[in-house]
Residue frames as qw, qx, qy, qz and C-alpha x, y, z in Angstrom:
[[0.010, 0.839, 0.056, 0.542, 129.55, 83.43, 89.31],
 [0.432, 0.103, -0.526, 0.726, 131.70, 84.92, 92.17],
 [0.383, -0.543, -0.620, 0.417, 131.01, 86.61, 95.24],
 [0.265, -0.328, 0.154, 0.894, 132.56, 89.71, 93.94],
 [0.017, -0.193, -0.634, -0.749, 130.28, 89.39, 90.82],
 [0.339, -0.666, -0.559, -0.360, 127.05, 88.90, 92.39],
 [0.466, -0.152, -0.072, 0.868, 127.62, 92.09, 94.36],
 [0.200, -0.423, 0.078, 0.880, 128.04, 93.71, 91.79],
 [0.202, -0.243, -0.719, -0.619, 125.06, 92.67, 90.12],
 [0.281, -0.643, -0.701, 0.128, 123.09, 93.56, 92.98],
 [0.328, -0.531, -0.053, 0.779, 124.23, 96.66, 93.32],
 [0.020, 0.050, 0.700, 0.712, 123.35, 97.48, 89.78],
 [0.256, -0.543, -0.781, -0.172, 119.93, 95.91, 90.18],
 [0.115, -0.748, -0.561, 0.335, 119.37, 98.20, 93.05],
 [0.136, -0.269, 0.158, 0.940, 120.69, 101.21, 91.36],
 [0.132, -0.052, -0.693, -0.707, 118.69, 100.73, 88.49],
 [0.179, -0.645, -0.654, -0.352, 115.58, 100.36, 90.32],
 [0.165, -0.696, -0.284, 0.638, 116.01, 103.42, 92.69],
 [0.160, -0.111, 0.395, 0.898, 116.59, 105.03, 88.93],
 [0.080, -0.346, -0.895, -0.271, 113.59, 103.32, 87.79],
 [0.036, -0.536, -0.819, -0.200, 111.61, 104.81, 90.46],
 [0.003, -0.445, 0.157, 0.881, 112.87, 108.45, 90.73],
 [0.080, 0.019, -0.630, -0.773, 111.78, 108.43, 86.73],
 [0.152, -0.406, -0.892, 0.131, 108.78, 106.57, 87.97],
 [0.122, -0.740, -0.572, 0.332, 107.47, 109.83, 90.00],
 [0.155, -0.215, 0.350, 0.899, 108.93, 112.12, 87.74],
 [0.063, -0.269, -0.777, -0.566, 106.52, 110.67, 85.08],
 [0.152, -0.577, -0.702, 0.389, 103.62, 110.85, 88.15],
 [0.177, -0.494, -0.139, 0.840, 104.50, 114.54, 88.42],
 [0.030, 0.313, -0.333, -0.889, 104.34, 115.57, 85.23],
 [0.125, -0.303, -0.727, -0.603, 101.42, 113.96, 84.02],
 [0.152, -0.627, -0.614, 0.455, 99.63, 114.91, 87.19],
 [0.152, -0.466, -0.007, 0.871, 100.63, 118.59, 85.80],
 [0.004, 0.143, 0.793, 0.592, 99.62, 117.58, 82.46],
 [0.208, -0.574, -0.788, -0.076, 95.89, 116.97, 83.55],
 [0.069, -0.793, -0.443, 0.412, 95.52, 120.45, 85.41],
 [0.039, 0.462, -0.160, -0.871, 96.77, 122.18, 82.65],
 [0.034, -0.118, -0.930, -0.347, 94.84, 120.64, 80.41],
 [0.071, -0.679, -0.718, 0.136, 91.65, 120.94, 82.69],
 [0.018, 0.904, 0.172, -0.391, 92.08, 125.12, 82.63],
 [0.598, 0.356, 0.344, 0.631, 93.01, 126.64, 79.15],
 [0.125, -0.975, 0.154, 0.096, 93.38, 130.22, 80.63],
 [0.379, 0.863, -0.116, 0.311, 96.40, 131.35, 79.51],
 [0.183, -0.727, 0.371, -0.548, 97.73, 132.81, 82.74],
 [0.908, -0.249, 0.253, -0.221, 96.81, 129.89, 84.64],
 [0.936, 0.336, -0.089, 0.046, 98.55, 127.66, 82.29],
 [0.229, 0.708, -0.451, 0.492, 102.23, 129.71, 82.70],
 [0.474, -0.574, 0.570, -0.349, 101.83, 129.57, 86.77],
 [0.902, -0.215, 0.374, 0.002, 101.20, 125.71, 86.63],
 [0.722, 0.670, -0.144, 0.099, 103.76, 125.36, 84.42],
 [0.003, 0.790, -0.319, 0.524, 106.00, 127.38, 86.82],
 [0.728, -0.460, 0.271, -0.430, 104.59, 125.51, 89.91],
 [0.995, -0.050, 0.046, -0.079, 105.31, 122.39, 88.52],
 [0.756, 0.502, -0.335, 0.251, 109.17, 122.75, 87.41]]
């Protein structure tokens, strides 16, 4: 493997885990949101966190 190659397989690698862990706290987010709508089945309530969270 070249110099050029491994690079550009590191470069990759880190892309792919800064993707990884964006998606990572995405997932956090939304299941965090998940659970407090979940915990309050008001209606109203439900919309705002809904709102809050996007």
């Amino acid at each position: 493997m070249s110099l050029s190659q491994v690079d550009t397989a590191t470069t990759e690698a880190e892309a792919l885990r800064k993707e990884n862990e964006a998606l990572k706290n995405r997932l956090s987010r939304l299941s965090e949101a998940n659970i407090r709508i979940s915990e309050n089945l008001d209606t109203e309530a439900i919309f705002q966190e809904v709102v809050n969270s996007a």
